[in-house]
C-alpha positions in Angstrom: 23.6 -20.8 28.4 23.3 -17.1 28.6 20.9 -14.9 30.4 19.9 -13.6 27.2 19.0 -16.7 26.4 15.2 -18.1 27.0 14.8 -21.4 28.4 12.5 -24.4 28.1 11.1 -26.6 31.2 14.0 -29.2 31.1 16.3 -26.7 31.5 15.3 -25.7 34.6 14.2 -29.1 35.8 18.0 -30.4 35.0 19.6 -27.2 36.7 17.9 -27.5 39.8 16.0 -24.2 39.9 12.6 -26.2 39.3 10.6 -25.8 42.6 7.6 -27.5 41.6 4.7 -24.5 40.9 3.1 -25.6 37.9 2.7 -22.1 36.7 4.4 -24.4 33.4 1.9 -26.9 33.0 -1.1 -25.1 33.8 -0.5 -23.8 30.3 -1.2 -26.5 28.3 -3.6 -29.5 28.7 -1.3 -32.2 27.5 0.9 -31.3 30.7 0.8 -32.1 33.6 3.1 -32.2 37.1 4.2 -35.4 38.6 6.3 -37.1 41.3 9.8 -37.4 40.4 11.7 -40.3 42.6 12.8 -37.7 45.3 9.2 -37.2 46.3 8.7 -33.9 44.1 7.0 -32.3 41.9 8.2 -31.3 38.4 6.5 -30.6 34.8 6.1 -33.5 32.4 4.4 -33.1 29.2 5.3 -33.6 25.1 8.9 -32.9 24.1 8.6 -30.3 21.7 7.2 -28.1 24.5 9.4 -30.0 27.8 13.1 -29.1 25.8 12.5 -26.4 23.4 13.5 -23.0 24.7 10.5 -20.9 25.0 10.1 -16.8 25.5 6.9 -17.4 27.0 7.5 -19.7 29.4 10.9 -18.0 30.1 8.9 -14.9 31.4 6.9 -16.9 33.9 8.7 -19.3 35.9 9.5 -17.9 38.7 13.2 -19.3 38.9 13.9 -18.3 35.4 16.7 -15.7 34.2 14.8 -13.8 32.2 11.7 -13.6 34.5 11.5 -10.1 36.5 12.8 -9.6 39.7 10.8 -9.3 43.1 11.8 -5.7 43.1 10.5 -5.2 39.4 7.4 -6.8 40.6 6.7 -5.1 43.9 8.0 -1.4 42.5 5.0 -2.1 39.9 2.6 -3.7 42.2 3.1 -0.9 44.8 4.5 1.9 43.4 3.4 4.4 46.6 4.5 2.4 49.3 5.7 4.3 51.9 8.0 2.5 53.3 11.2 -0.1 52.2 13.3 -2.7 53.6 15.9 -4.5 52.6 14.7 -7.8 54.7 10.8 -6.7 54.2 10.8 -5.5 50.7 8.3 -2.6 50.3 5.3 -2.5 52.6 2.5 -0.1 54.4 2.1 -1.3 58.0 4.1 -4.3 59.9 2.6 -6.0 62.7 2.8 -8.5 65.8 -0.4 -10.3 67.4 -3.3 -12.6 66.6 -6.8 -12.9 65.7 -8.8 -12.1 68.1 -12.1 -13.1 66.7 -13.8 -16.4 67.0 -11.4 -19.6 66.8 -9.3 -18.4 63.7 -6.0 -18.4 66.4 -6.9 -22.1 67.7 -7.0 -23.4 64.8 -4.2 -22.3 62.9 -0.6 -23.3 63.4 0.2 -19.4 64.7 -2.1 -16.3 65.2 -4.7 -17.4 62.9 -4.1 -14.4 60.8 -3.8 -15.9 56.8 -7.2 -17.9 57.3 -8.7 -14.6 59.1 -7.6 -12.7 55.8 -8.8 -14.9 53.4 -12.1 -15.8 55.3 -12.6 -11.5 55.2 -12.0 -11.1 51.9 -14.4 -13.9 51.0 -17.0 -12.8 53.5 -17.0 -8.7 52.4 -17.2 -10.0 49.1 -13.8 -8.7 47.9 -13.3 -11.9 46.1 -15.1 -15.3 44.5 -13.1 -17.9 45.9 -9.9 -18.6 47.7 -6.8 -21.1 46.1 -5.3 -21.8 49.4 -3.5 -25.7 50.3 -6.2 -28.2 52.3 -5.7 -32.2 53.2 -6.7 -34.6 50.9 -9.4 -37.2 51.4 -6.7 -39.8 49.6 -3.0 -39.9 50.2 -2.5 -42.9 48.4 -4.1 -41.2 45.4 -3.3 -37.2 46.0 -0.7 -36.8 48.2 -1.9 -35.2 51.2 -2.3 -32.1 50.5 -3.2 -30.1 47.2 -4.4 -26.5 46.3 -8.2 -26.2 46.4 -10.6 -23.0 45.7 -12.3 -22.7 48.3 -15.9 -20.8 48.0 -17.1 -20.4 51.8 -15.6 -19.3 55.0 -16.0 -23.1 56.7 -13.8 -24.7 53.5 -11.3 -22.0 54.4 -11.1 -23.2 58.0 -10.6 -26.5 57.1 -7.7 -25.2 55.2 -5.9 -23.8 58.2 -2.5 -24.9 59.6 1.1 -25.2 58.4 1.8 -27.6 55.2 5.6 -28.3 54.4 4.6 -30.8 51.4 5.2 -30.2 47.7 1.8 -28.5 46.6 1.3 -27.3 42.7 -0.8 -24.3 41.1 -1.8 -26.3 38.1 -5.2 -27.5 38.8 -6.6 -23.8 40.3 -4.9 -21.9 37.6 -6.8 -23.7 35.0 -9.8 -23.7 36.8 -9.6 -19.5 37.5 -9.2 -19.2 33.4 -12.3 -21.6 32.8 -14.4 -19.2 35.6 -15.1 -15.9 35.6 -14.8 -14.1 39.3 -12.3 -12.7 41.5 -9.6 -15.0 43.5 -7.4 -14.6 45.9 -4.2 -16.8 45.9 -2.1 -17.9 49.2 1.2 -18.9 48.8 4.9 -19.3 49.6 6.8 -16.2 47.9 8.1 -18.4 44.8 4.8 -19.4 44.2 3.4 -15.7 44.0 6.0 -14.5 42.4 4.6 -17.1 39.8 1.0 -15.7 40.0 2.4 -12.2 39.4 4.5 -13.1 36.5 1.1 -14.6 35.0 -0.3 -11.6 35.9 2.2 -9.3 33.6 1.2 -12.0 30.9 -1.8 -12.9 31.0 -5.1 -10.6 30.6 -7.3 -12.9 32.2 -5.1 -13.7 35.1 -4.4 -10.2 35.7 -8.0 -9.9 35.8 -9.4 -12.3 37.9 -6.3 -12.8 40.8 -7.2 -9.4 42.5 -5.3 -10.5 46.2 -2.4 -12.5 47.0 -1.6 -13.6 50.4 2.3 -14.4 51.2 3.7 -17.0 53.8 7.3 -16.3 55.1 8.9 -19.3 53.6 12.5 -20.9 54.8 12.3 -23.2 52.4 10.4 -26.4 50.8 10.3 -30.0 51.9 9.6 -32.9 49.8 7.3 -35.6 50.1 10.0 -37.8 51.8 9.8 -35.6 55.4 6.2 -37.1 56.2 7.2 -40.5 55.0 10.9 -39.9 57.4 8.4 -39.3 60.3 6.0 -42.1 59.5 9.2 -44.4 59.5 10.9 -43.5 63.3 7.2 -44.0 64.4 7.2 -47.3 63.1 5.0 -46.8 60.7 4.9 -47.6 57.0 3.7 -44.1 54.9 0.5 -46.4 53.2 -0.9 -46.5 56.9 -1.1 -42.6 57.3 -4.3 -41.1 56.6 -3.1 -37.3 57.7 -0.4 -35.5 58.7 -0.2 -32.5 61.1 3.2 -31.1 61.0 2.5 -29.1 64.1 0.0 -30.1 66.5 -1.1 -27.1 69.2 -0.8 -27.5 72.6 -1.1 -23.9 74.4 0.2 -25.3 77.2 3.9 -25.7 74.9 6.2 -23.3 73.7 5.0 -22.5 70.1 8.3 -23.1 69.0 8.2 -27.0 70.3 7.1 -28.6 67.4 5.0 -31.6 67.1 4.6 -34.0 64.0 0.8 -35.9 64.6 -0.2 -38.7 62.1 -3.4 -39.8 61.7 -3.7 -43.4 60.5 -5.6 -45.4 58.9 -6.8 -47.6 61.6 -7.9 -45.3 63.6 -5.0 -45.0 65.8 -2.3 -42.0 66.1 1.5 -41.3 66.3 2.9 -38.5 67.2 6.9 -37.4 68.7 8.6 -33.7 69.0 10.5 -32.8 66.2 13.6 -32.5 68.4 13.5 -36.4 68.6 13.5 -37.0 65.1 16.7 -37.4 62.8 15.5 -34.8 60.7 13.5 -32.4 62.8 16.2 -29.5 62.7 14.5 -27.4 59.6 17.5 -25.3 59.5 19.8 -28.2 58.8 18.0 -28.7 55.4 16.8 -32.6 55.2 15.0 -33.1 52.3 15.4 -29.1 50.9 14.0 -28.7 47.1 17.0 -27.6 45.5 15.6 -24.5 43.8 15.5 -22.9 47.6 19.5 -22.7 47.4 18.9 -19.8 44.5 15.9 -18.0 46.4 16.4 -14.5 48.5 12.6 -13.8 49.2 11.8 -14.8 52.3 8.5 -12.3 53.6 7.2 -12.6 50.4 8.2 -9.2 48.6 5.4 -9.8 46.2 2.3 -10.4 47.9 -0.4 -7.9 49.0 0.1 -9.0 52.0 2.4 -11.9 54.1 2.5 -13.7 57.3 5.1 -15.4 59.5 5.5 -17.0 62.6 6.7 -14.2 65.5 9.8 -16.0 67.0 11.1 -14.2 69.0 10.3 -13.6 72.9 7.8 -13.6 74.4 6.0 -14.7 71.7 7.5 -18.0 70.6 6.6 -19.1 74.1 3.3 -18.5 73.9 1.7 -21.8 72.7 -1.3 -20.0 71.4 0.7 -18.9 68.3 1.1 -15.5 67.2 1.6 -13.6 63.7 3.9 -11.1 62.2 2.6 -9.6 59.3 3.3 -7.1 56.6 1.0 -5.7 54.9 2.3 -3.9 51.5 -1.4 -2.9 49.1 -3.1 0.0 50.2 -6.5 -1.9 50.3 -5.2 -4.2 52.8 -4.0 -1.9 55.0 -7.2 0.1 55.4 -8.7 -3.6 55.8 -6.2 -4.5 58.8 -6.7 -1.4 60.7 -10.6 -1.3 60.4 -10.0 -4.8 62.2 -7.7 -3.2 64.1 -10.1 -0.6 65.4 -12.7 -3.0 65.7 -11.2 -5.0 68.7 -11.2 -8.3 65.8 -7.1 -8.4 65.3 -5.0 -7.8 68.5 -1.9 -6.5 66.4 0.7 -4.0 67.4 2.7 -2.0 65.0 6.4 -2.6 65.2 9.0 -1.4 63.0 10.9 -3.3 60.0 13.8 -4.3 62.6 12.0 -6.3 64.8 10.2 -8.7 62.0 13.3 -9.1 60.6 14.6 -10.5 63.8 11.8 -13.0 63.7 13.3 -14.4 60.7 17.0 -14.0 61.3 18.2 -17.5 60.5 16.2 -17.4 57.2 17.6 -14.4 56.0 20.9 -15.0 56.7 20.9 -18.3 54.8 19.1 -16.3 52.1 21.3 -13.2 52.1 24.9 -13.8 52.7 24.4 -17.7 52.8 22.6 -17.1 48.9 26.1 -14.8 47.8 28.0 -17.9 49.2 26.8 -20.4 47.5 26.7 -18.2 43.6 30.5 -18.5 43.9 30.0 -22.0 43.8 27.1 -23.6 43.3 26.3 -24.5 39.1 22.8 -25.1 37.8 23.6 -26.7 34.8 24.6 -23.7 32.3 21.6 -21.9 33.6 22.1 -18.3 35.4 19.9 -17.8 37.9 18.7 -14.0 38.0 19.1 -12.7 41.7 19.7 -9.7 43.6 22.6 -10.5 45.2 26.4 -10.5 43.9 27.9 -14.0 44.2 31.3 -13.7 47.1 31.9 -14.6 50.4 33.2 -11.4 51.4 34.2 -11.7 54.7 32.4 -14.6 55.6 34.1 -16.5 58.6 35.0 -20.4 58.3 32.3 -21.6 60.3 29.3 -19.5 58.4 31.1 -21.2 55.1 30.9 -24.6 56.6 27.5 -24.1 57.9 26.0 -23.0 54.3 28.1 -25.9 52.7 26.9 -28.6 55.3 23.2 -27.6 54.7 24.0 -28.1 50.7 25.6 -31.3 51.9 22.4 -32.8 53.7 20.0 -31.4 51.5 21.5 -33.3 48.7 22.3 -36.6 50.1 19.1 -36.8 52.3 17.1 -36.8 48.8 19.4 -39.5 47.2 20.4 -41.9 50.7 16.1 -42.1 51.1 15.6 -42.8 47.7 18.1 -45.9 48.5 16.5 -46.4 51.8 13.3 -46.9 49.9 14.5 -49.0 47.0 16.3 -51.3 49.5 13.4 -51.9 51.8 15.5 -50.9 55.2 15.1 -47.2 56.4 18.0 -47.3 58.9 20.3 -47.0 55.6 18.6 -43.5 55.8 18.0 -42.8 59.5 21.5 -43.7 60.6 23.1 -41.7 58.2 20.2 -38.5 59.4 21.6 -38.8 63.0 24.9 -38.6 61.7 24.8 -35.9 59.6 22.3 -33.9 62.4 25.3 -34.4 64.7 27.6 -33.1 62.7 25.8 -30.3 61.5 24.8 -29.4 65.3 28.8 -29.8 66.3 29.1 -26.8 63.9 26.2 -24.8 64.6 26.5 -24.8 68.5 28.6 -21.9 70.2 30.6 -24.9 71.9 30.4 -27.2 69.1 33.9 -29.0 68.6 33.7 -28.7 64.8 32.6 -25.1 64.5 35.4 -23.9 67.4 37.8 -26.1 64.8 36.7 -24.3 62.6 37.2 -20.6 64.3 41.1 -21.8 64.9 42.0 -22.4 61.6 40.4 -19.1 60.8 42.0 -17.1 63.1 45.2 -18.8 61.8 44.8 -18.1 59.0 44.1 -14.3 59.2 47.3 -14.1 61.3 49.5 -15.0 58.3 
């Protein structure tokens, strides 16, 4: 398959580009998004629409080849912004700090800053409603998590906090066509990028979404991570009521995760993410596949976007702070009216220093994404990026690195699957520890594997 060629849902399911949006199925109402066995999302719905090549739908999925760019989008979403970045994308104002009014900080995950947004815009009356990710009254039933609109600043609040479960648009799309108002969206970049490629395509989309709010993104998680933690807690996943993927203690590094489960008897269970077989994010366990072909990490799209500040002092600070970028006009008079009135304790910093925030992430989404195009095939599809596929000058270790993390993404999906089918999770948590060890060998300055590694590449370059 060509880039000039469109293509239809299947073909970006079987290629591995599908992250699970449901931009797709909110388009018709004989489709729908389902669990796959890997504890994902994906599109399911009649076959003449599921295989048959489509211009339509090839414009709005936001892993398609024909579907525009995050620099087409942002250069026509905000054509006078000031300033551009290669790691930031184009954006008015950048940021470090927290909310300073009422209990937005406490009760986020960092500086409280995306619920402060959204509860703003709700409460000056910019928008209707908010589509933002909440828990779900029941797992068995929902998952435990899904995309609400919420109407008030308290349903916002209750919406707070860091979710890395597959979440799909579907439902709120729908329901914003059905409504008349203004919304605001929140959401990884992928899954604006989505809303903005509606946008283009849609008159009544483009109409109603006035805001998007970003969240840096390193990449997705399936299902399976919740269920992995439920397991080395000694707990079966049908006894967890709610999940908190990182429970706040100020009196801890912000960095120190903590995964919290609620159950259903009343009772809790709760470890570091350090003691768990999968807790190193950067070594991939349970990846969607799709994130392999993405290079947006501050989400280059969105009016405005939040991270996670982690670098010193601020990832020790337990209370959680906030980079953000803010890239609309609108926002940025917003932000510094907050600014001025003592509500948002930010400080401007310059496009280097949030970039160092999210080093790792754009380096496995920069030079780590023009790695794996030499290599990497998604079925005949092509996936439309910004980057030329080559390792350059890569060194042996960052090659093994990239390909270990496509290792363990892969296999974690398929050895759980077997774990589950099996009844006996240690088929999946011995192989984790394993493959954490090795993957920590490499990444370590002292490592064994990755000095290997540098040896037979310095060999090498000597002839």
């Amino acid at each position: 398959m060509t880039r000039a060629e469109t293509v239809s849902p299947h073909d970006i399911v079987r290629s591995g580009l599908c992250i699970g949006c449901g931009s797709c199925a909110a388009d018709r109402s004989d489709a729908r998004m389902a669990w796959d066995g890997y504890g994902q999302l994906k599109p399911k719905g009649p076959a003449d629409w599921y295989r048959t090549p489509d211009a339509t739908f090839s414009a709005r999925c936001p892993f398609s080849p024909q579907a525009e760019d995050e620099d087409s989008i942002a250069a026509r979403r905000f054509p006078a912004a000031p300033a551009r970045d290669t790691a930031l994308g184009s954006y008015e104002g950048a940021y470090v700090g927290h909310v300073a009014d009422g209990a937005f900080r406490a009760e986020g995950s960092s500086g409280g800053m995306v619920s402060w947004v959204a509860a703003e815009l709700l409460g000056s009356g910019r928008v209707d409603a908010v589509a933002h990710v909440a828990p779900q009254g029941d797992p068995d039933r929902d998952g435990f998590f899904a995309y609400r609109l919420s109407r008030s600043v308290a349903e916002i609040r209750g919406g707070a906090k860091s979710r890395y479960y597959p979440i799909e648009l579907s439902g709120v799309i729908r329901a914003i066509r059905e409504t008349p108002g203004r919304y605001a969206v929140v959401g990884v970049p992928c899954f604006i990028k989505a809303i903005n490629l509606l946008r283009a395509t849609d008159p009544v989309i483009a109409e109603r979404v006035t805001h998007t709010l970003g969240l840096f993104c390193g990449h997705m998680k399936s299902a399976r991570l919740v269920e992995s933690f439920a397991w080395q807690l000694g707990k079966r996943i049908e006894q967890v009521q709610a999940v908190d993927y990182r429970i706040k203690d100020e009196g801890r590094p912000a960095n120190w995760y903590r995964a919290h489960l609620e159950l259903k008897d009343g009772g809790v269970a709760a470890q570091d993410w350090w003691h768990l077989v999968d807790g190193d994010w950067g070594a991939g366990f349970f990846q969607n596949s799709a994130c392999n072909a993405c290079d947006d990490v501050m989400a280059e799209t969105a009016d405005i976007a939040f991270g996670d500040a982690w670098v010193e002092p601020y990832s020790s600070d337990g209370r959680g702070t906030n980079v953000v970028v803010v890239r609309s006009p609108e926002m940025m008079a917003m932000v510094e009216t907050a600014r001025g009135d003592g509500r948002l304790a930010l400080e401007g910093v310059d496009a280097a220093f949030i970039a160092n925030t999210q080093a790792a992430g754009l380096r496995h989404r920069r030079e780590g994404l023009a790695y794996r195009l030499s290599w990497m095939r998604f079925a005949g599809v092509r996936p439309r990026k910004r980057l030329r596929p080559g390792a350059g000058a890569l060194p042996a270790r960052r090659r093994l690195v990239y390909r270990t993390r496509y290792w363990i993404a892969k296999t974690s999906h398929r050895l759980f699957a077997l774990a589950r089918r099996v009844d006996r999770p240690p088929v999946y948590t011995r192989w984790a520890k394993a493959a954490l060890t090795f993957y920590s060998g490499i990444t370590w300055s002292h490592g064994r594997i990755g000095k290997l590694a540098d040896r037979i590449e310095q060999r090498f370059r000597k002839g």
